[in-house]
C-alpha positions in Angstrom: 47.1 57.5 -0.8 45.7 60.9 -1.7 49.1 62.2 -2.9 48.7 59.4 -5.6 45.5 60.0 -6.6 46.2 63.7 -7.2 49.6 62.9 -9.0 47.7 60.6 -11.8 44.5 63.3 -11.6 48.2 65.9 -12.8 48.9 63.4 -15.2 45.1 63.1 -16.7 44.8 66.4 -16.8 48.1 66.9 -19.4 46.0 64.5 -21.8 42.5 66.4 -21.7 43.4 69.4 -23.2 40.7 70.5 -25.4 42.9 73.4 -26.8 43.5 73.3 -31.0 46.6 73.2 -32.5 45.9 75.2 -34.6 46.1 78.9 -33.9 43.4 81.2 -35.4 45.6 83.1 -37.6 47.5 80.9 -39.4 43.4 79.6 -40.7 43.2 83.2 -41.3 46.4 83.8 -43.4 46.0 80.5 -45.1 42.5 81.4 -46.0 43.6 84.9 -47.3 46.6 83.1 -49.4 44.1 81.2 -51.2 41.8 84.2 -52.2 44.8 86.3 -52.8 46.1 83.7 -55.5 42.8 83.4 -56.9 42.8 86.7 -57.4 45.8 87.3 -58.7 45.3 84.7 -61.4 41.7 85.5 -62.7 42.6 89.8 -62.7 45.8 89.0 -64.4 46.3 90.3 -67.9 49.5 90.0 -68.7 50.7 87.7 -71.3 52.3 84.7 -69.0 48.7 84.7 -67.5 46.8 84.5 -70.4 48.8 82.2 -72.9 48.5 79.9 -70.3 46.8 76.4 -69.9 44.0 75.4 -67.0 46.9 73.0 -65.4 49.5 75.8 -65.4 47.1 78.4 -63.7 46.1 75.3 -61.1 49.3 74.6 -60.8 50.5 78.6 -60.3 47.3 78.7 -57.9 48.8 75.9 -55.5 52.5 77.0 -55.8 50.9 80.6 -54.9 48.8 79.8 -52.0 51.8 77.7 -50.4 54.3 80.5 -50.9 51.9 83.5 -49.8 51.0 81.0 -46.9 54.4 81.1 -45.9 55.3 84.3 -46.8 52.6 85.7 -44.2 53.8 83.7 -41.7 57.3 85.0 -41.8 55.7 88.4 -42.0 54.1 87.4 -39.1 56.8 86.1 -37.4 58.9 89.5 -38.0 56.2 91.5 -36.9 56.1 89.8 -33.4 60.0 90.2 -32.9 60.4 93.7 -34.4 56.8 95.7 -32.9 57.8 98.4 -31.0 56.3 98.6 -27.9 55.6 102.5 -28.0 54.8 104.9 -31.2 55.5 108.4 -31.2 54.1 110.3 -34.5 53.3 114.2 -34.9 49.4 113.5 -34.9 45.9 111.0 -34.4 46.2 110.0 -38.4 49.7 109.3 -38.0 49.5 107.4 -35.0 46.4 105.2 -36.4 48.6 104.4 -39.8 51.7 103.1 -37.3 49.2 100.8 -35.7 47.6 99.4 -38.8 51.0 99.0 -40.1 52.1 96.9 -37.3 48.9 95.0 -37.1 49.2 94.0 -40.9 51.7 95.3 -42.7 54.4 92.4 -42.7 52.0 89.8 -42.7 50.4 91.6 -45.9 53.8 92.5 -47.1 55.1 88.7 -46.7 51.6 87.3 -48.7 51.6 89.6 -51.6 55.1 88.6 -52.1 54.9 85.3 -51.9 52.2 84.9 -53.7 53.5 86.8 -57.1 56.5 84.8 -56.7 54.7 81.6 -56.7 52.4 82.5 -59.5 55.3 84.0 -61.7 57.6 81.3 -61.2 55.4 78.5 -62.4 53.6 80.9 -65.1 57.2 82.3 -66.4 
């Protein structure tokens, strides 16, 4: 009797999980594509950016934020398999630039990337 009653408390327990889904930086990166391609649009002054209609630039600002989106999770997704787990550099600047770079650097890498090549393909 008391085996059973701990096997369905097991089984309850698997449907209570209270975690999210959703991890905290893929809100993060999402939220960062979307200011990115907002930038990118309005600080533009090149002429594909400028001859352009309201729907275009909408249009270039969704196709943006979904390819930067995705371009920082690859990013991401690289960074995790290729960090090295030890840095050697010749100094204390050179050794806080290899972290930064591993921290962001392929994510950032991935979202700029993405995001021009959104934007330009719908604007060019």
């Amino acid at each position: 009797m008391e085996y059973k009653n701990m096997k369905n408390q097991e089984d309850q327990d698997d449907y209570d999980n209270n975690e999210s889904p959703i991890n905290g930086t893929v809100v993060i990166w999402g939220i960062a594509s979307v200011a990115a391609a907002i930038f990118m649009i309005t600080f533009n002054d090149s002429g594909m950016v400028l001859r352009a209609g309201f729907m275009a630039k909408f249009f270039a600002f969704v196709v943006g934020s979904i390819l930067g989106f995705i371009g920082a999770m690859i990013g991401d997704a690289i960074c995790r398999f290729a960090r090295p787990d030890a840095v050697f550099t010749q100094g204390f600047s050179g050794l806080v630039f290899a972290k930064l770079f591993w921290i962001l650097g392929p994510q950032l890498i991935g979202l700029v990337v993405g995001t021009l090549l959104g934007i330009s393909l719908v604007l060019g």
